[in-house]
DSSP file (Angstrom, degrees, kcal/mol; ACC not computed):
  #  RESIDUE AA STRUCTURE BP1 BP2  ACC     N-H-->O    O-->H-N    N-H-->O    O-->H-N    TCO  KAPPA ALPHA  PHI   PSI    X-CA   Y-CA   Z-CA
    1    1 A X              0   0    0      0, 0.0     5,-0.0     0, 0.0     0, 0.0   0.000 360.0 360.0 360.0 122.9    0.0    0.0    0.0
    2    2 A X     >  -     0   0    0      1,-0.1     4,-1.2     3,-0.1     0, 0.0  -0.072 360.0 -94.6 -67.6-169.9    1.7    3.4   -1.3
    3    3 A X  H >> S+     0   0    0      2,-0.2     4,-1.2     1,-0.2     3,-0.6   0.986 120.8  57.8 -61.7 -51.9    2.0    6.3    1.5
    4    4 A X  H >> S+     0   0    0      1,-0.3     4,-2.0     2,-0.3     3,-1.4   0.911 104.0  44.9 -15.8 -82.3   -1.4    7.7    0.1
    5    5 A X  H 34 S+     0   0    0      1,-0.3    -1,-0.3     2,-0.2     4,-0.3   0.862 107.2  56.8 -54.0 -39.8   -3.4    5.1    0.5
    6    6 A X  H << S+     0   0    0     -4,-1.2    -1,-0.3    -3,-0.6    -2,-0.3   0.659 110.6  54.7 -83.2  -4.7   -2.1    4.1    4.4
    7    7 A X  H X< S+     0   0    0     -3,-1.4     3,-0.9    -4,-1.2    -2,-0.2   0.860 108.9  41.7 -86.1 -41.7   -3.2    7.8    5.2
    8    8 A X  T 3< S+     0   0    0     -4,-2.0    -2,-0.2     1,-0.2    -3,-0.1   0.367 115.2  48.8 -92.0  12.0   -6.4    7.5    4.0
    9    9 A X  T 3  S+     0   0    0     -5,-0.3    -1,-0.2    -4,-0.3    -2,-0.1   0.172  88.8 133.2-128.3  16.4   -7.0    4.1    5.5
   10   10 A X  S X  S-     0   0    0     -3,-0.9     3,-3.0     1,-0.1     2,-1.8  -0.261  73.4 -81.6 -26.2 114.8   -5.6    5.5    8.8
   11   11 A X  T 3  S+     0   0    0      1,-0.2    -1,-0.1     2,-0.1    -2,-0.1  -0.143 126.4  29.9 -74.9 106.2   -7.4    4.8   12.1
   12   12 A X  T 3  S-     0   0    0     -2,-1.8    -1,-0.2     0, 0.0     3,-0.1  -0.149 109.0-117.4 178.3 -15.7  -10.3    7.4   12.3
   13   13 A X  S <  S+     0   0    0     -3,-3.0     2,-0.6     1,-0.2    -2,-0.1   0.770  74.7 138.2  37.3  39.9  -10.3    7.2    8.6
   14   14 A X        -     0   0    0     -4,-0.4     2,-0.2    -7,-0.1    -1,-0.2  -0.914  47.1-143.0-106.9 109.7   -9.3   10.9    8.8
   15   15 A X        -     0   0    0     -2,-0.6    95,-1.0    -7,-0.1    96,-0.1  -0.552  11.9-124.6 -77.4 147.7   -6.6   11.8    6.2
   16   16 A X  E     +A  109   0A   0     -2,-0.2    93,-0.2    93,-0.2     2,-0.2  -0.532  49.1 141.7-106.4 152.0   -3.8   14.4    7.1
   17   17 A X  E     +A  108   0A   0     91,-3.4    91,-1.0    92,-0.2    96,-0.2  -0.805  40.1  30.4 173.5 162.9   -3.6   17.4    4.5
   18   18 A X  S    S-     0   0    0     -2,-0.2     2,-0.3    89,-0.2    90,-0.1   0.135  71.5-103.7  48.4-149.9   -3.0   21.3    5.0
   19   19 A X        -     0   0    0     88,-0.1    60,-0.4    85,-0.0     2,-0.2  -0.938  22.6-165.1-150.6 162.2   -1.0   23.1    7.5
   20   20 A X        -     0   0    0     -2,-0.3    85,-1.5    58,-0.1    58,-0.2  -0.871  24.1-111.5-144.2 144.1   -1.6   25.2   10.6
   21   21 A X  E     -BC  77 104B   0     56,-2.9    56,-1.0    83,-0.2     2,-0.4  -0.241  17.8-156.2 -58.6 124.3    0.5   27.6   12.6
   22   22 A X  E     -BC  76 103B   0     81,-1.9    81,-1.8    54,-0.2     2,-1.1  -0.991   4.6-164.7 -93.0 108.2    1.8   27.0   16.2
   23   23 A X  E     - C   0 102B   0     52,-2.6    52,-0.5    -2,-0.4     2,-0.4  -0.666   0.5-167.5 -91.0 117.0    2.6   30.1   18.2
   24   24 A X  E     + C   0 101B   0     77,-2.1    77,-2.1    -2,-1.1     2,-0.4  -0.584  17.7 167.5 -77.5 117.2    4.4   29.0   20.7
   25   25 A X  E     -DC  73 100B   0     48,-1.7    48,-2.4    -2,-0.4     2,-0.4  -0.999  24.2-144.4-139.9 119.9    4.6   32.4   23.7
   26   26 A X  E     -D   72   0B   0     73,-0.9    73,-0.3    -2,-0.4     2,-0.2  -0.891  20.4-163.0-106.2 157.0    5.8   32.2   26.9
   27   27 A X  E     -D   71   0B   0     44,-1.0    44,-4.7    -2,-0.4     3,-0.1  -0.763  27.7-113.1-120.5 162.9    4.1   34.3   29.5
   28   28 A X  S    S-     0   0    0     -2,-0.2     2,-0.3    42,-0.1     3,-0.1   0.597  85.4 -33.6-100.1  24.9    4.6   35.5   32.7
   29   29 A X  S  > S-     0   0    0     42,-0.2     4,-2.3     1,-0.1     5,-0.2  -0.930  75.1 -69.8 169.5-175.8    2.3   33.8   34.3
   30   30 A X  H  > S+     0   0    0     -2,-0.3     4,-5.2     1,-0.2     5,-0.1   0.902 113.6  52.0 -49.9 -57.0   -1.3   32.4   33.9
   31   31 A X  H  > S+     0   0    0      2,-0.2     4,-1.4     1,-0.2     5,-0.5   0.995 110.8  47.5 -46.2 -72.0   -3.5   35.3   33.8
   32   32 A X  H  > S+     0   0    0      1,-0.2     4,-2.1     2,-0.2    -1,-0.2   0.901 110.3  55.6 -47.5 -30.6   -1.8   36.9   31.2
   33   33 A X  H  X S+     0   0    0     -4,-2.3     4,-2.9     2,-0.2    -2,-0.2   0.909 114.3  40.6 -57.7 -46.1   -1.8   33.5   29.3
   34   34 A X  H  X S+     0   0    0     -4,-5.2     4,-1.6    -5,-0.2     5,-0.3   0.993 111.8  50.4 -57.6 -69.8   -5.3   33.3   29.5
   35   35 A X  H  X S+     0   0    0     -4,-1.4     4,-1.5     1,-0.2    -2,-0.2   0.755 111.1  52.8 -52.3 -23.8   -6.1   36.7   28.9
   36   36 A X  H  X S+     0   0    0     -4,-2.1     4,-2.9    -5,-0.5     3,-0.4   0.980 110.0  57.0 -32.4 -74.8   -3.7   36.3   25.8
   37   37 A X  H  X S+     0   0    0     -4,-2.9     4,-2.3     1,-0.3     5,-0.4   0.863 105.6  40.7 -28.7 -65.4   -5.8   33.4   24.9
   38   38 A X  H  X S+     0   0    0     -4,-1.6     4,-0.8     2,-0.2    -1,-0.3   0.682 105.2  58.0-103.4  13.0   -8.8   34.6   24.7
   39   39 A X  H  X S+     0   0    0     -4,-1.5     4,-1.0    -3,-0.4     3,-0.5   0.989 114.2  47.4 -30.2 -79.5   -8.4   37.9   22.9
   40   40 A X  H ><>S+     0   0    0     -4,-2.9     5,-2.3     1,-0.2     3,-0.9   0.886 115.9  42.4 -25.9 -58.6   -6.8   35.7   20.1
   41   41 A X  H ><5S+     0   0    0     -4,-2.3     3,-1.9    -5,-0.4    -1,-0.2   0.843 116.7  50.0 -81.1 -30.8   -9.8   33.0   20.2
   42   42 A X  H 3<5S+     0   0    0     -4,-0.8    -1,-0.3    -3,-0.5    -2,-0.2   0.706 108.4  50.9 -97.4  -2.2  -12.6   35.9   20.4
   43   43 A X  T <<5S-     0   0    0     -4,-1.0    -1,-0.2    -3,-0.9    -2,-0.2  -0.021 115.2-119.3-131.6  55.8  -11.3   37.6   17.7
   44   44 A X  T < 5S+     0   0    0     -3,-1.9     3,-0.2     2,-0.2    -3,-0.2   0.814  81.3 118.7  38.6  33.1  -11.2   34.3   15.4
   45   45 A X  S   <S+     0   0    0     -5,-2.3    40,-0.2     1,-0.3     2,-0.2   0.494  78.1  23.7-104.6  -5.0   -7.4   34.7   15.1
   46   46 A X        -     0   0    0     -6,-0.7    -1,-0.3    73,-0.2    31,-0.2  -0.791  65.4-153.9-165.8 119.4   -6.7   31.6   16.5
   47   47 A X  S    S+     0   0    0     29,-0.7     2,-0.2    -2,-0.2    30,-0.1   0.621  79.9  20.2 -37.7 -38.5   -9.0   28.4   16.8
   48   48 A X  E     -E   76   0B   0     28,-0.7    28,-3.0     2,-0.1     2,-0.3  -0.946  56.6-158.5-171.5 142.1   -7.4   27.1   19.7
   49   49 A X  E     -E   75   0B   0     26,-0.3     2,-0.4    -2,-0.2    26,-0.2  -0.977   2.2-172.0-151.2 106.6   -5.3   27.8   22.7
   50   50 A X  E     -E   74   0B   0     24,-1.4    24,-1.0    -2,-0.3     2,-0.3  -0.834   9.1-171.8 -77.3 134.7   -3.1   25.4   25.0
   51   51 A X  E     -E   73   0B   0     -2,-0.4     2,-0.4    22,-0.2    22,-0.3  -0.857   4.1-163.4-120.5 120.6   -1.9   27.1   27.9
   52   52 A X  E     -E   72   0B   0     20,-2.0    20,-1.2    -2,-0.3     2,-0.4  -0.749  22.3-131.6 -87.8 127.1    0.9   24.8   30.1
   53   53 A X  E     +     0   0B   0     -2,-0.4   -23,-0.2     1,-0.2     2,-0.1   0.237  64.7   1.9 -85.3  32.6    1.3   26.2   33.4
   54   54 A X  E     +     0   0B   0     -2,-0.4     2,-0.2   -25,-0.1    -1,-0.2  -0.337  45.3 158.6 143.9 140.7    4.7   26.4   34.1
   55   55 A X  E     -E   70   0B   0     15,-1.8    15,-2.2    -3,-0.1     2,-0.7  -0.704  37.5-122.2-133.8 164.5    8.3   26.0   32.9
   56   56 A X  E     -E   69   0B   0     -2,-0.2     2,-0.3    13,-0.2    13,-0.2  -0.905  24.8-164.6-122.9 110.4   11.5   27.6   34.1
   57   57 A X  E     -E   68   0B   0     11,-1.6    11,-2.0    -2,-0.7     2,-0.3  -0.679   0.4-162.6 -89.5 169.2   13.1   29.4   31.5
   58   58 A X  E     +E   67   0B   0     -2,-0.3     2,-0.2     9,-0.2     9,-0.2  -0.922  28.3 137.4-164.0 131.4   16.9   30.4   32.2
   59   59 A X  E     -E   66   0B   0      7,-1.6     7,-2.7    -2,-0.3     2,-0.5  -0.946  53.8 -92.1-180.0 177.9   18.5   33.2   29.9
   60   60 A X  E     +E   65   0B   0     -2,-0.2     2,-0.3     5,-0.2     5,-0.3  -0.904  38.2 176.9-109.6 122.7   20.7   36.4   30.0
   61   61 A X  E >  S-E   64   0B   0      3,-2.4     3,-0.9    -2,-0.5    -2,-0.1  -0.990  71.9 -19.2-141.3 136.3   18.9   40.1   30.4
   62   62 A X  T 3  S-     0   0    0     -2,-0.3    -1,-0.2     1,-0.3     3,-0.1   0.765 130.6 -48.0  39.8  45.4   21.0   43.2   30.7
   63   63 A X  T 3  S+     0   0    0      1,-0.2    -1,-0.3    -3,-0.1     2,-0.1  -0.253 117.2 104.9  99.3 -46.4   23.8   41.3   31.6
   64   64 A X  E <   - E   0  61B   0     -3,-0.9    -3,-2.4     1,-0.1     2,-1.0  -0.306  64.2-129.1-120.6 124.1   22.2   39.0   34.4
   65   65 A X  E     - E   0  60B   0     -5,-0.3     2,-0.2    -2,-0.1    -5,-0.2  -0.825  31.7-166.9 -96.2 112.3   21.3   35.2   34.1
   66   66 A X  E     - E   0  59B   0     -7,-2.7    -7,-1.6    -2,-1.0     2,-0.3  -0.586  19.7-159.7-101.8 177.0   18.1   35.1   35.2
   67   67 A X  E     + E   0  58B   0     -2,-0.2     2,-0.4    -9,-0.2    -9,-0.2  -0.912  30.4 170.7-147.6 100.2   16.2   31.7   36.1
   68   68 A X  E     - E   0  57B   0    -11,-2.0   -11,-1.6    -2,-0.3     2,-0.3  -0.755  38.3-115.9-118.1 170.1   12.4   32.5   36.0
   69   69 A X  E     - E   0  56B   0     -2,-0.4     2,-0.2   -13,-0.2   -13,-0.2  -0.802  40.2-171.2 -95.1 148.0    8.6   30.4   36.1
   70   70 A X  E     - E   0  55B   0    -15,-2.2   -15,-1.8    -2,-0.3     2,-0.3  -0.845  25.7-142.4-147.9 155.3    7.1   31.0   32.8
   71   71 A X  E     -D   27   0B   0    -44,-4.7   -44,-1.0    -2,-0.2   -42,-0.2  -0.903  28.6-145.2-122.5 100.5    3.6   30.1   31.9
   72   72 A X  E     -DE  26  52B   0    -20,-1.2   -20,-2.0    -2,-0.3     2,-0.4  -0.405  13.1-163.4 -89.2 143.5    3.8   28.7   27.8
   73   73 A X  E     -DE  25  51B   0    -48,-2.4   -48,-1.7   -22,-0.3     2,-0.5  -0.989   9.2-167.7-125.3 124.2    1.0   29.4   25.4
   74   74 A X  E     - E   0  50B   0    -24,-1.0   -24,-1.4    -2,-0.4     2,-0.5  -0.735   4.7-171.4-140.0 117.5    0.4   27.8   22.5
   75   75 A X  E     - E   0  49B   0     -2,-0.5   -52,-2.6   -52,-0.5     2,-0.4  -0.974  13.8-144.7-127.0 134.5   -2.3   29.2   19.6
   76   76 A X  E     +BE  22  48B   0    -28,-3.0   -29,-0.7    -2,-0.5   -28,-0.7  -0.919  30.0 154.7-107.4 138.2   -3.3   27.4   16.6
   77   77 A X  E     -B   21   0B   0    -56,-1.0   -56,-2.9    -2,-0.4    40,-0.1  -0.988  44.7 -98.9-162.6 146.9   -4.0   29.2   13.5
   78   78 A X    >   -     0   0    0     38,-0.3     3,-1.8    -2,-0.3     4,-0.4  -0.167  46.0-105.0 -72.2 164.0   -4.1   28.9    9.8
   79   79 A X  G >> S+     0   0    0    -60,-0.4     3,-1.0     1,-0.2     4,-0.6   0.934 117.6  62.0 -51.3 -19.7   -1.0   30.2    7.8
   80   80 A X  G 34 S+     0   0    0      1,-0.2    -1,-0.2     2,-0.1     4,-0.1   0.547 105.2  41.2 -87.2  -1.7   -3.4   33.4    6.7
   81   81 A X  G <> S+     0   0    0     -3,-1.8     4,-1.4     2,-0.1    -1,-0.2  -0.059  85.9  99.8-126.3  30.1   -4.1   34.7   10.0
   82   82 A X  T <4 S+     0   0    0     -3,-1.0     4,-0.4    -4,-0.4     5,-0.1   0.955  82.7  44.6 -69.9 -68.3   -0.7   34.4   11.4
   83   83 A X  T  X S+     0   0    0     -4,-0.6     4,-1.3     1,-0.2    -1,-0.2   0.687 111.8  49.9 -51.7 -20.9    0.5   38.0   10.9
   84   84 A X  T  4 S+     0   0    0      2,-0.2    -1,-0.2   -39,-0.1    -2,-0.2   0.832 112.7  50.7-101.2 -38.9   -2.6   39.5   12.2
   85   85 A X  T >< S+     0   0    0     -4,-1.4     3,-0.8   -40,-0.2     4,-0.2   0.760 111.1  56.1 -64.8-122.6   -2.1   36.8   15.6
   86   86 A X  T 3> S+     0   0    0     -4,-0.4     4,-1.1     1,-0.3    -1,-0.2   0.049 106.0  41.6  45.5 -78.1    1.3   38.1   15.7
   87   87 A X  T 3< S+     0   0    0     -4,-1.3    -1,-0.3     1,-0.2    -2,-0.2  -0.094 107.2  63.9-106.9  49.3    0.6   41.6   16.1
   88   88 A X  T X> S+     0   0    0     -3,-0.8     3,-1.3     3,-0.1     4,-1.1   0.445 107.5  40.9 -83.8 -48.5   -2.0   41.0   18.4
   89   89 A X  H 3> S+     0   0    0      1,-0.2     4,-1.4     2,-0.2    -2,-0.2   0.800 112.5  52.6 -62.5 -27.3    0.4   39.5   21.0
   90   90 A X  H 3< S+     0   0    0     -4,-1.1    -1,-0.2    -5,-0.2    -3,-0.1   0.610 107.1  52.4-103.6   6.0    2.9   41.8   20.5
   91   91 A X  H <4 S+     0   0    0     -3,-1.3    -2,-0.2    -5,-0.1    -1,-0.1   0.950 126.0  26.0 -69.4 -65.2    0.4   44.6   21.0
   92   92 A X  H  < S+     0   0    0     -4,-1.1     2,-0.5   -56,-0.0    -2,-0.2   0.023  87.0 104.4 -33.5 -14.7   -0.5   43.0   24.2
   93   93 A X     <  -     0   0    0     -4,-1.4     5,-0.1     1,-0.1   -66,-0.0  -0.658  63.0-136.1-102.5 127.5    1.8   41.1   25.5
   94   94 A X  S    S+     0   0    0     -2,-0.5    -1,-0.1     3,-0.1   -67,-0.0   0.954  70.6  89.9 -49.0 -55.4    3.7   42.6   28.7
   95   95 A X  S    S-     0   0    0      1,-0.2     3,-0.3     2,-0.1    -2,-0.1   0.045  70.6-138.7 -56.4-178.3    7.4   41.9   28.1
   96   96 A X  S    S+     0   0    0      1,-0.2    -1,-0.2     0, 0.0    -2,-0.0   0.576 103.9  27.9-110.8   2.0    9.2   44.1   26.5
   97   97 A X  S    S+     0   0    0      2,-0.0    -1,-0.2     0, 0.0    -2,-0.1  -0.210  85.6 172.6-129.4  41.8   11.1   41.6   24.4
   98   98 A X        -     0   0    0     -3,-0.3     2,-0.5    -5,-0.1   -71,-0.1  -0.314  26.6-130.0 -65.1 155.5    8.2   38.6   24.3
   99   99 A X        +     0   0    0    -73,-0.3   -73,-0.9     2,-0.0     2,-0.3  -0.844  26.2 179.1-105.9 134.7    9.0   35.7   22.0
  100  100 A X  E     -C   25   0B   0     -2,-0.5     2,-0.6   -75,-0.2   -75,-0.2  -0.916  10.9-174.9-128.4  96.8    6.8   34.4   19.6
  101  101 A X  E     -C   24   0B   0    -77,-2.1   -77,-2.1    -2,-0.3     2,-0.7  -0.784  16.9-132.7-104.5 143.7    8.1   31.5   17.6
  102  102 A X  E     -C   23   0B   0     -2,-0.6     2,-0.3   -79,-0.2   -79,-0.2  -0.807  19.2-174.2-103.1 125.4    6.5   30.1   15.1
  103  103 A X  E     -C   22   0B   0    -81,-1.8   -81,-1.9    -2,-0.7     2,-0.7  -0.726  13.9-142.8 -95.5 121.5    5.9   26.7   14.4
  104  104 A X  E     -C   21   0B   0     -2,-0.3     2,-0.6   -83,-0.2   -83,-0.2  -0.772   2.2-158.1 -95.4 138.7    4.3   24.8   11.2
  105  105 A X        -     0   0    0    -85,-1.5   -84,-0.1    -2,-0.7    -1,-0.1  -0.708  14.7-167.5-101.4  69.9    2.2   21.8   11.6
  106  106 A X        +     0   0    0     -2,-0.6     2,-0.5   -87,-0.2    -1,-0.1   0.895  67.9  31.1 -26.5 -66.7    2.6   20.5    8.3
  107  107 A X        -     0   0    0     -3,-0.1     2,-0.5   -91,-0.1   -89,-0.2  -0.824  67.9-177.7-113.9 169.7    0.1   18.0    8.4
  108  108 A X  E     -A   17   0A   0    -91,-1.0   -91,-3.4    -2,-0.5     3,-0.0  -0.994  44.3 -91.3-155.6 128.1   -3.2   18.1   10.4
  109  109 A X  E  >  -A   16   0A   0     -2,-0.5     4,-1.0   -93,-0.2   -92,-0.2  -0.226  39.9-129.3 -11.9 132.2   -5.9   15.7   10.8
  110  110 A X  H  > S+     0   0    0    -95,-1.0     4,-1.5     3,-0.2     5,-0.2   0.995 113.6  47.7 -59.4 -86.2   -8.5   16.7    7.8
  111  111 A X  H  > S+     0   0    0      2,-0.3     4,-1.8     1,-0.2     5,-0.1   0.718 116.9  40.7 -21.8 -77.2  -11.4   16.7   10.3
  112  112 A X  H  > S+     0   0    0      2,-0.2     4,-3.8     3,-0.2     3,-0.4   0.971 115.6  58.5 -74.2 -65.7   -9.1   19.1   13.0
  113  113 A X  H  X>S+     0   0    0     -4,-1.0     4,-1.9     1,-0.3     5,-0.5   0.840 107.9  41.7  -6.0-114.2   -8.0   21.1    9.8
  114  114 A X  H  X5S+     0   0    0     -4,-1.5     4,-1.4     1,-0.3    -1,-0.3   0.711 113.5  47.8  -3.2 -64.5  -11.3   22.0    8.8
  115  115 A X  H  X5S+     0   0    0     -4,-1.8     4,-1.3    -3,-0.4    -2,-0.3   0.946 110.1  57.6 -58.8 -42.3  -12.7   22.8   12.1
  116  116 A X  H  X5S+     0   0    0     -4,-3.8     4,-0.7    -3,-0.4   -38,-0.3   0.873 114.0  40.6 -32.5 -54.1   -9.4   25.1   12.7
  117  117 A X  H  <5S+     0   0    0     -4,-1.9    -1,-0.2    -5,-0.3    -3,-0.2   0.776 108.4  50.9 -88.8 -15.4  -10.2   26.9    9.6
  118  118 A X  H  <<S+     0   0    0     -4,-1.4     3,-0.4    -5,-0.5    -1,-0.2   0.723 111.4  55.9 -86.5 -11.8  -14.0   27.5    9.7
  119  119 A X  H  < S+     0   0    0     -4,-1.3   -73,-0.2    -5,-0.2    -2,-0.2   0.657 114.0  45.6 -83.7 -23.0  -13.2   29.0   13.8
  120  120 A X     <        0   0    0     -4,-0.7    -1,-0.1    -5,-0.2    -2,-0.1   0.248 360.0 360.0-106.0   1.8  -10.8   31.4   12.0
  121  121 A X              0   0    0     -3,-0.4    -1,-0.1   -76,-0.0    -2,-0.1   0.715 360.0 360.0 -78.0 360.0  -13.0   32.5    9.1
């Protein structure tokens, strides 16, 4: 069976196709992760929202290695509402250097895919 064919005889029978956006953001702490969240998700700029509630990031600012609790947030979005998610966080977003990387999710569930993009129209 080529690759084709084992994807569409998958179990769920859901075939993987399109792409969606990760942004991966850490915050400094929950509240702001939520409120992040849902600004994104209530103004259909992101489908979806993970928030995990704490990591310790370690890095150097203004000389200093700091060692802090970070709260990471994670938005899903199609590639066309990326830029517009983007500079909504960085409107919003406290630090004064926050990171927003972005991540592709090459393939996505049909089914997840689909819902993703009709929550973002």
């Amino acid at each position: 069976m080529n690759e084709e064919a084992q994807r569409k005889h998958a179990p769920g029978g859901s075939q993987e196709s399109g792409q969606l956006m990760l942004l991966y953001i850490p915050c400094p702490d929950m509240g702001t992760a939520k409120e992040l969240a849902a600004a994104a998700v209530s103004e259909r700029l992101a489908a979806c929202a993970n928030i995990l509630p704490t990591m310790v990031s370690v890095y150097r600012w203004q000389g200093a290695i700091e060692d802090e609790e970070e709260t990471v947030l994670i938005l899903k979005t199609p590639p066309e509402r990326e830029a517009e998610l983007r500079r909504l966080i960085e409107a919003r977003h406290p630090y004064d250097v926050p990171a927003i990387l972005t991540l592709a999710a090459v393939r996505v569930n049909t089914p997840y895919l689909e819902w993703a993009q009709a929550e973002t129209a």
